[in-house]
C-alpha positions in Angstrom: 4.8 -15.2 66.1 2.1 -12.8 64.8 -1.5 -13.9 65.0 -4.9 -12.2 64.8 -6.8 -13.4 67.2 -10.1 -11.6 65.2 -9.4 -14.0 62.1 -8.6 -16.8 64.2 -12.1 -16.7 66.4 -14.2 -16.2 63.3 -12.5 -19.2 62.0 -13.3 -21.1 65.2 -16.9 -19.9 64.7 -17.0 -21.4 61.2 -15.5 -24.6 62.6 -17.8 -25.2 65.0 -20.4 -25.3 62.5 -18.8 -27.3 60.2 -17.8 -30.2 63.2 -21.6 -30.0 63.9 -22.4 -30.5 60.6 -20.1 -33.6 60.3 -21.3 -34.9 63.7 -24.7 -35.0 62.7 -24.4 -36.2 59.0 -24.7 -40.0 58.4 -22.4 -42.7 57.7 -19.7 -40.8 59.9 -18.3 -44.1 60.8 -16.7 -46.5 58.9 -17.4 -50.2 58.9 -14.1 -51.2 60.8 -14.2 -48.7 63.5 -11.0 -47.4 62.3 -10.6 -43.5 61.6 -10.5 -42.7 58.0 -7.1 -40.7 57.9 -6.2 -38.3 55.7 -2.7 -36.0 55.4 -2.5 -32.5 53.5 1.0 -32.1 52.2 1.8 -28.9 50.7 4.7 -28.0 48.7 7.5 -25.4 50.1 5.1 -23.7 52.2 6.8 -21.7 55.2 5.6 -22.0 58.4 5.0 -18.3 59.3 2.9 -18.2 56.5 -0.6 -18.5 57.4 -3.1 -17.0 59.7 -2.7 -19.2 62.2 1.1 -19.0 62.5 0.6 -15.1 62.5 0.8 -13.9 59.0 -1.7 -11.1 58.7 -1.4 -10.7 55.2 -1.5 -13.9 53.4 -5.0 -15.2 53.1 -5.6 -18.9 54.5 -8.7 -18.8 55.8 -9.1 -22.9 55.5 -5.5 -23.6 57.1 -7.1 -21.0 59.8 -10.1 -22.6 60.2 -8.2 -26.2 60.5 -6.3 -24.8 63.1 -9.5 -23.8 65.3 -10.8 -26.9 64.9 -7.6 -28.8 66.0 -4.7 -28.8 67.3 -1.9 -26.4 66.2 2.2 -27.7 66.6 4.6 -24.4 66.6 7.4 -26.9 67.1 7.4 -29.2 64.0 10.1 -30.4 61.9 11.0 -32.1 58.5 14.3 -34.0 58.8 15.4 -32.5 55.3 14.8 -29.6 53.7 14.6 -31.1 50.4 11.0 -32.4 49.0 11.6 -35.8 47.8 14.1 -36.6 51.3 11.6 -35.2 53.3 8.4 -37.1 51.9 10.6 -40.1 52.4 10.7 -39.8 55.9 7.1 -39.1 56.2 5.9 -41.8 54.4 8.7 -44.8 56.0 8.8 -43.2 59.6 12.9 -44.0 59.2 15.3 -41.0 58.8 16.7 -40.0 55.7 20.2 -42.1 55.8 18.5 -45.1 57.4 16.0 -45.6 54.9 18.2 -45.1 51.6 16.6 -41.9 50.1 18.4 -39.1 51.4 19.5 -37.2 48.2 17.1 -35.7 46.3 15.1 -37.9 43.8 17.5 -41.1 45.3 15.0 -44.4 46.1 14.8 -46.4 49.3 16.2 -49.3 50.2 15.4 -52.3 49.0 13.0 -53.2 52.2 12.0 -50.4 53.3 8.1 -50.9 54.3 6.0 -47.7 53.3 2.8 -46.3 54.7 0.8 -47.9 52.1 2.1 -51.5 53.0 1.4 -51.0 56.9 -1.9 -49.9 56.2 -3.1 -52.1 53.5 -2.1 -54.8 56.3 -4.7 -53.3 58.7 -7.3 -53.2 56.3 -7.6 -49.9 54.6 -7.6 -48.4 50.9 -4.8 -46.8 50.3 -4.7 -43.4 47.9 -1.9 -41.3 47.1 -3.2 -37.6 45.0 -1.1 -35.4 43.9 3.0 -35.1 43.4 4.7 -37.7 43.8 7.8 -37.7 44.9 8.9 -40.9 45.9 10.8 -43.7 44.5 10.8 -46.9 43.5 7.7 -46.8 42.8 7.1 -50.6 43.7 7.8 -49.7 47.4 5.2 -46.9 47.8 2.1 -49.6 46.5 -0.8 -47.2 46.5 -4.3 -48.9 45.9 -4.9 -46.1 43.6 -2.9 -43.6 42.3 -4.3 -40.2 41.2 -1.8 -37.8 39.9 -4.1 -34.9 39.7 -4.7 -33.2 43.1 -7.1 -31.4 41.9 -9.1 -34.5 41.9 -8.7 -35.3 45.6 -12.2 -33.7 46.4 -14.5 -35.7 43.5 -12.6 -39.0 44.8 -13.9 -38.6 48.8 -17.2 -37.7 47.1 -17.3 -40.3 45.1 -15.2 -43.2 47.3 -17.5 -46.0 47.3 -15.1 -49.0 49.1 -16.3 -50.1 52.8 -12.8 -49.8 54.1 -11.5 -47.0 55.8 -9.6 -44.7 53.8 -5.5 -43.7 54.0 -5.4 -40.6 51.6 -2.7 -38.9 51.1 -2.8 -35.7 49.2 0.0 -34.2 48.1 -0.4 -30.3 46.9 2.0 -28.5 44.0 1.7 -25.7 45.7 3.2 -23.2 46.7 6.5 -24.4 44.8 7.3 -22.3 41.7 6.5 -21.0 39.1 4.3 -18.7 41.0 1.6 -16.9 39.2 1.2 -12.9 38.5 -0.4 -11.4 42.0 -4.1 -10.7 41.2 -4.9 -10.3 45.5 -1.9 -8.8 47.4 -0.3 -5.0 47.6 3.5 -5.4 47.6 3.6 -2.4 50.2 1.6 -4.3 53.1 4.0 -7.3 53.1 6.1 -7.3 56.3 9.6 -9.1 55.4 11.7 -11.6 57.4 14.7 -9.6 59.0 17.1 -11.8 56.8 15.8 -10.7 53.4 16.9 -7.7 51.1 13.7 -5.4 50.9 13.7 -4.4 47.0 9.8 -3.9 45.0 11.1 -7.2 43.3 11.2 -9.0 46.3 7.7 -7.3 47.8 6.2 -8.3 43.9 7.7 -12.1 44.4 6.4 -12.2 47.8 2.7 -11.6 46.9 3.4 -14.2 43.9 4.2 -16.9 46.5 1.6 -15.7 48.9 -0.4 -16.3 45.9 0.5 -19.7 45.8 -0.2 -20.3 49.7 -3.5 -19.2 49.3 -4.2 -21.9 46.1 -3.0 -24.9 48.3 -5.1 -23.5 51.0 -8.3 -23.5 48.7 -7.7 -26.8 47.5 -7.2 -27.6 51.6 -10.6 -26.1 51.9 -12.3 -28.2 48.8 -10.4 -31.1 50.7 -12.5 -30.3 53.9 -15.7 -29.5 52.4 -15.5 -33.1 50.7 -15.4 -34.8 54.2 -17.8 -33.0 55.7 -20.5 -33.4 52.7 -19.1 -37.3 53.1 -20.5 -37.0 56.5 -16.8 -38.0 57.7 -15.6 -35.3 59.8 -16.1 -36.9 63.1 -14.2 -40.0 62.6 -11.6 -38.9 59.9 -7.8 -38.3 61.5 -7.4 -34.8 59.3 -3.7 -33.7 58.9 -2.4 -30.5 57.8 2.0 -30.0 57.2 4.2 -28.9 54.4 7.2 -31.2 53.3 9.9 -28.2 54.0 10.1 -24.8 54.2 9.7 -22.4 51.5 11.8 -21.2 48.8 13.3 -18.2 50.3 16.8 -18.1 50.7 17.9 -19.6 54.5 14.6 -21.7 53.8 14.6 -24.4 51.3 18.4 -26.5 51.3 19.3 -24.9 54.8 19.3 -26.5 57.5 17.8 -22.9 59.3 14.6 -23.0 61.0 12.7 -21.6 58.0 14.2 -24.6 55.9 13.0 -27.2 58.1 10.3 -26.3 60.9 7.1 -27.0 59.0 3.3 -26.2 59.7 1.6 -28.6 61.1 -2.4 -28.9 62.1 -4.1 -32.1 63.3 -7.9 -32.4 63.8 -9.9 -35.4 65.0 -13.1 -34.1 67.0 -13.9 -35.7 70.3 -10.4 -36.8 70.5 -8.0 -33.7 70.0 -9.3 -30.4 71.5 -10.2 -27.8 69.2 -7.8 -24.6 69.3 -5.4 -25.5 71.0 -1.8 -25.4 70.4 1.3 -27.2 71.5 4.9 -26.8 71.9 5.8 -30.5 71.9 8.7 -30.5 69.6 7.7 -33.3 66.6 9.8 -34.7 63.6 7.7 -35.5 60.6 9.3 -38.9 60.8 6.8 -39.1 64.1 3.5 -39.3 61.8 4.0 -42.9 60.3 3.9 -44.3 63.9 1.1 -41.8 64.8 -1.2 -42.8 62.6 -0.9 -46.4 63.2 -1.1 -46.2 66.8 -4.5 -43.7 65.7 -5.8 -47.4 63.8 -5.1 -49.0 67.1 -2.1 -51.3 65.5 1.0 -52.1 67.5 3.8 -50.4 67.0 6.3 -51.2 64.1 9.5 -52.1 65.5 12.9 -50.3 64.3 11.2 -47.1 63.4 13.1 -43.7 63.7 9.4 -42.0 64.3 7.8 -42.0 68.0 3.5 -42.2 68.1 2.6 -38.3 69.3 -0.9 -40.1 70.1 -0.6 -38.8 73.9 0.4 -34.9 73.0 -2.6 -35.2 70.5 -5.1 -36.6 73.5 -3.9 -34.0 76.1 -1.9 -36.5 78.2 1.1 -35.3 77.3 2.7 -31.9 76.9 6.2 -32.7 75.3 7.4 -35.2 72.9 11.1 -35.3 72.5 14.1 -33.0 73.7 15.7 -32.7 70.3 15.5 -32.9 66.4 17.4 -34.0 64.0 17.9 -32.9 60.5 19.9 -33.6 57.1 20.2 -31.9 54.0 22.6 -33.9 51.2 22.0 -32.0 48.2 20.9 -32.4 44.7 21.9 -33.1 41.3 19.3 -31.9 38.7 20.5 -28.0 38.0 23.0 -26.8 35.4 25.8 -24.4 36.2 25.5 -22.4 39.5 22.7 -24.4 40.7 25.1 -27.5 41.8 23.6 -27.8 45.3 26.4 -29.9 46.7 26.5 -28.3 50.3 26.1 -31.4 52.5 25.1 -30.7 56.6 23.8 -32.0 59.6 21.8 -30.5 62.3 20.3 -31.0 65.9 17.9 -28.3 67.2 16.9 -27.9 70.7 14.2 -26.1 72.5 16.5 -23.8 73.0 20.1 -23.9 70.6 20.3 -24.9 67.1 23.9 -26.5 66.0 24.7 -27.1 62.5 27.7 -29.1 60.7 28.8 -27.8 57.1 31.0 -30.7 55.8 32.0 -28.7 52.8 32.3 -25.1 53.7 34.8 -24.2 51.3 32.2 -24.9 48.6 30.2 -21.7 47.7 26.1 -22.4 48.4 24.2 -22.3 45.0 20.6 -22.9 44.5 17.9 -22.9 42.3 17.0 -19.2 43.9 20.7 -18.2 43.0 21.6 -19.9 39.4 18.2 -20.2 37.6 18.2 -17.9 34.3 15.7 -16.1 32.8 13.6 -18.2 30.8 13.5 -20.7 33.6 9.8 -21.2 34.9 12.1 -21.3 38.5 14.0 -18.4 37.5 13.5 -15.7 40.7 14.5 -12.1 39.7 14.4 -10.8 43.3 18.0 -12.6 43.9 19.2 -10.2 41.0 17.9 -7.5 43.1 19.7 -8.5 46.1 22.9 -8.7 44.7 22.8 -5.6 43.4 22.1 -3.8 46.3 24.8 -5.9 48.2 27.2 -3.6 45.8 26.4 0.1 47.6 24.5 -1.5 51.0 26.2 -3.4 53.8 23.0 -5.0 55.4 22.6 -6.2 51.6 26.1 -7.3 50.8 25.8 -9.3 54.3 23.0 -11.0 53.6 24.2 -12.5 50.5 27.2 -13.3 51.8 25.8 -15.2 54.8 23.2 -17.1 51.8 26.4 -18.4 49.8 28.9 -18.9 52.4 28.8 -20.9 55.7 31.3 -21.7 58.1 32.0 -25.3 59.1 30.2 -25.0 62.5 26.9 -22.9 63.4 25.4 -22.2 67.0 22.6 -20.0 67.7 20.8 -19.3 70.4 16.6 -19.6 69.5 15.4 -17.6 72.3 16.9 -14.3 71.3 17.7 -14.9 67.6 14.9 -17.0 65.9 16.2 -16.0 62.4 19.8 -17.7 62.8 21.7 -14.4 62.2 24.0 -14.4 65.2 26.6 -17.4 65.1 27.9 -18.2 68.9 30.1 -21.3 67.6 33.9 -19.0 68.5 31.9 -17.6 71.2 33.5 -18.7 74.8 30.8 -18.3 77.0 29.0 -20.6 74.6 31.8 -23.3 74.7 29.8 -26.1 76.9 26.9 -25.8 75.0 28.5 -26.1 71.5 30.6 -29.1 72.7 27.4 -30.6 74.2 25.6 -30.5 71.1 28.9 -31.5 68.8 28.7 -34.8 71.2 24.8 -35.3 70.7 25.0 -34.9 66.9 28.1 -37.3 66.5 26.1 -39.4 68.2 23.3 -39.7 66.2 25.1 -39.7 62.7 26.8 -42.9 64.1 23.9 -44.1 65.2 22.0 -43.7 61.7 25.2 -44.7 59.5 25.6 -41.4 58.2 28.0 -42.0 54.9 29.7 -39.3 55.3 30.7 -39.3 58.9 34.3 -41.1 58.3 35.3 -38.7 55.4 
């Protein structure tokens, strides 16, 4: 990962005021003793997109300035790389076939307690601002329901309840449309190793960096809000994304750019500022978290494990594996059918994934969007072109559109997923190891598909 440790201690610098500031400002605690707690979500935002996960180009200086001020996770995961699966998840600490809603825009199951129903139970006022993408609505009972997220800052200012506060805000951004690029030269952009380096794709990167840096400015109105509150010190402040971004091998894959997420936690005197971990976290872990952070007992049956202790300092890992699922999606027209089902399990180490339909050819909405589409993304047009007279080219958009039925790759040498081990020999114990561990758990979480 590339970080710039100038940015990142002049961030820590502006921090340290701002914690002072909160520390010293009145009202800090609220009447139950409970932290206030409050989770960023931000829409198809890569994780190697930001200062503090290395990007020297992209401008988050609020995402950068959360980081210094708490505790940064380089090993976090969504279990799907699809928004409304993942947020699922998030929000019922139960993975995506156990609680019903693991195709995009599917509901729960009938059942199925929520974050708001735990935590109106313990006392607090529950808010959800912003998209949201959830269903049935009945089953996600919000106290109050703002759909603007651009309201999120004028509610904590103006939050007048004496119970502690759940808020979840839930950015738009960065998921397209992305906007003309007012801030960033095409030329200084460095590209992932997997993508097809054309002006178009330079031009749409600054557009989506665009993006980034407008969820990271509402972050920072977010931030500024609390502190003026005179809630920093007691206020549980999350920062993730509900997948990764929509590059190709990010968004619907089950590659580490679809699913490994940002993810920033700050709660002064409590989690030590700057520091980072490499516990390896699902998203379905935060549910439990944060109920363990309002000193509840834990829920019973939950997928999601309380990372309380890596977040404290007395412990250094969390789990051994993650799991992930990706189902697919039904709202496209021609070539955007999405109906590439897979499973994962990613190690510290390996990543294994299962294509249960590899005969099917891998469409998108970065593949069959039109022009005229506000989702339409002319960069692909670019790629494929230059797959006609350039072998790099024509491989990676083969390797986008067309997966085998088995995947292994080794993490430590090949972070970007480009060199599949699965007919390798030498590689044998450990791709039957994981084949054993991933059976495993779809049995274990009644995976639909796992007896077709």
């Amino acid at each position: 990962m590339r970080t710039s440790r100038r940015g990142f201690l002049r961030a820590a610098a502006a921090g340290a005021v701002g914690l002072s500031a909160g520390r010293r400002a009145r009202g800090a605690e609220t009447a139950s003793g409970r932290p206030n707690i409050i989770l960023f979500v931000s829409d198809d935002h890569g994780v190697e997109d930001s200062g503090a996960y290395g990007d020297r180009v992209v401008r988050t200086p609020n995402i950068d300035r959360l980081a210094a001020q708490g505790m940064r996770f380089t090993l976090a995961f969504a279990a799907s790389p699809l928004c409304s699966p993942s947020r699922c998840v998030l929000e019922t600490g139960l993975m995506p076939f156990r609680n019903g809603g693991h195709k995009f825009g599917t509901p729960i199951r009938r059942g199925v307690r929520t974050m708001p129903m735990y935590f109106k139970a313990l006392g607090y006022h529950t808010v959800h601002i912003g998209k949201f993408h959830h269903a049935p609505n009945r089953q996600f009972p919000y106290d109050t329901v703002i759909r603007s997220e651009n309201r999120a800052p004028g509610f904590i200012a103006g939050y007048k309840g004496s119970k502690p506060l759940l808020l979840l805000v839930c950015s738009h951004h960065p998921h397209t449309p992305w906007p003309k690029n007012t801030l960033y030269d095409p030329s200084k952009v460095t590209l992932p190793p997997n993508f097809v380096d054309t002006p178009t794709t330079r031009r749409q990167r600054c557009e989506y960096y665009m993006e980034v840096t407008a969820a990271d400015s509402l972050l920072g109105r977010v931030l500024d809000a609390v502190a003026k509150r005179g809630w920093t010190s007691n206020t549980l402040m999350l920062y993730t994304s509900d997948q990764g971004s929509n590059w190709p091998f990010a968004k619907w894959c089950l590659y580490d750019a679809g699913i490994r997420v940002p993810l920033i936690v700050r709660w002064p005197d409590k989690v030590k500022p700057g520091s980072v971990t490499n516990a390896m976290v699902s998203l379905v872990d935060l549910l439990p978290t944060f109920l363990a952070a309002a000193g509840a007992e834990p829920a019973k049956g939950l997928d999601g494990r309380s990372v309380l202790p890596v977040l404290r300092g007395t412990a250094q890992s969390h789990r051994d594996a993650v799991f992930a699922a990706h189902t697919g999606n039904d709202n496209g027209g021609p070539g955007i059918a999405n109906h590439c089902p897979m499973r994962t399990v990613r190690t510290a180490t390996h990543k294994y994934i299962l294509n249960l339909h590899p005969e099917r050819t891998f469409t998108t909405h970065i593949t069959g969007c039109r022009p005229g589409s506000p989702h339409h993304l002319p960069f692909w047009g670019t790629w494929v072109a230059k797959a006609k007279t350039d072998k790099q080219a024509a491989r990676i958009v083969h390797d986008y559109m067309h997966r085998p039925k088995e995947e292994l790759y080794d993490l430590t040498g090949d972070p970007y997923e480009r060199n599949n081990l699965a007919g390798d020999a030498a590689c044998a114990n450990v791709l039957k190891s994981l084949q054993k561990r991933l059976t495993q758990w779809r049995k274990q979480q009644r995976d639909p598909t796992l007896a077709k």
